[in-house]
N, C-alpha and C positions, 0 to 999 in steps of 0.2 A: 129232755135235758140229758147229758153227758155224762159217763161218770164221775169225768172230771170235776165238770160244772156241780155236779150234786157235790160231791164231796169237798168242795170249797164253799159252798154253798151253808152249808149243815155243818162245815166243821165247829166245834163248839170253843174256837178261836175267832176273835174279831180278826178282819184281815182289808187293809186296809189300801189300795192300789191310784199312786199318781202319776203322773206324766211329769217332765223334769220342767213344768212352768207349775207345778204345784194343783195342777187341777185333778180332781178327784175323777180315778175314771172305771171303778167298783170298791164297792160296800158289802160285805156279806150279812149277812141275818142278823150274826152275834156282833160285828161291826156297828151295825144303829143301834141293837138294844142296848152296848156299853156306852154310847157315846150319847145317846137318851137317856140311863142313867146318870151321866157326869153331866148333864146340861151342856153338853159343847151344840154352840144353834151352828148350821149351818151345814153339816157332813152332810151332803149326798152328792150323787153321783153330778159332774157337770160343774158344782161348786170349788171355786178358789180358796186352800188349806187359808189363805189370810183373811176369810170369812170367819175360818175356826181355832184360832189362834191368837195369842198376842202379839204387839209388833217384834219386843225382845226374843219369842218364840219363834218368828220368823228370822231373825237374825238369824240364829243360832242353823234352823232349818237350811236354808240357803248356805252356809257354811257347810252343814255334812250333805248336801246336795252336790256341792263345788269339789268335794275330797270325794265322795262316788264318782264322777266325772271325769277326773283326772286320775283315777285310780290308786288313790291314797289308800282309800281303805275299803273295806270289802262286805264293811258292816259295821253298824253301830247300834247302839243299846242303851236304855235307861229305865228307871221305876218310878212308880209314883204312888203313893199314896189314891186310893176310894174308900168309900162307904162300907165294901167289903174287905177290904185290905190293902194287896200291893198288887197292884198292875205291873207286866214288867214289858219293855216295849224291843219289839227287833227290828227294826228294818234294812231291807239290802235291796241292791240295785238291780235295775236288771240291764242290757245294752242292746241296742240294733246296729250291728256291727261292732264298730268303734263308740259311739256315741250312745250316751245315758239314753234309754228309754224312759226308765220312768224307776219309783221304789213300792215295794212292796212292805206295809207296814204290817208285825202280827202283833196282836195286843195277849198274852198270856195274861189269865188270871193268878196272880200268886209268882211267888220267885223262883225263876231255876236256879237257884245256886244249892 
């Protein structure tokens, strides 16, 4: 394994990586244990984020997927409520060339602000 790979691997951040059709295409460690905590069925790798999500959820998804894409915005953010407190969520895009690749989602435990 890579340093790389180790250190996304072990980070003690969920991290959470799609393709811009929504399919999941890694999960790191703390990635399943949060989301085995929050009963979300269906994150892993290969699976379709509308396995793990509500439909209005995907609305919303597809919308800051469509502003990555076009280059609106460069990143987006929100929190949430768990069992241990506040999750706070980042994700930003990445591109192959011109075009969306995919987003990487990190789930912090707790708020940066």
């Amino acid at each position: 394994m890579s340093d790389i790979t180790n250190a996304w691997e072990n980070l003690n951040t969920a991290v959470v990586v799609s393709d811009p059709d929504f399919n999941v295409t890694y999960v790191n460690k703390r990635g399943y244990e949060i989301f085995e905590a929050l009963e979300i069925p269906g994150l892993k790798v290969g699976m379709n984020m509308a396995n793990c999500h509500k439909p209005e959820t995907m609305v919303k998804l597809k919308g800051i997927y469509q502003a990555f894409a076009e280059k609106k915005i460069k990143s987006h953010h929100y929190t949430a409520d768990w069992s241990e407190g506040t999750l706070t969520i980042v994700a930003v895009p990445f591109f192959n060339g011109e075009a969306l690749g995919g987003v990487v989602e990190m789930v912090f435990e707790g708020s940066l602000a």
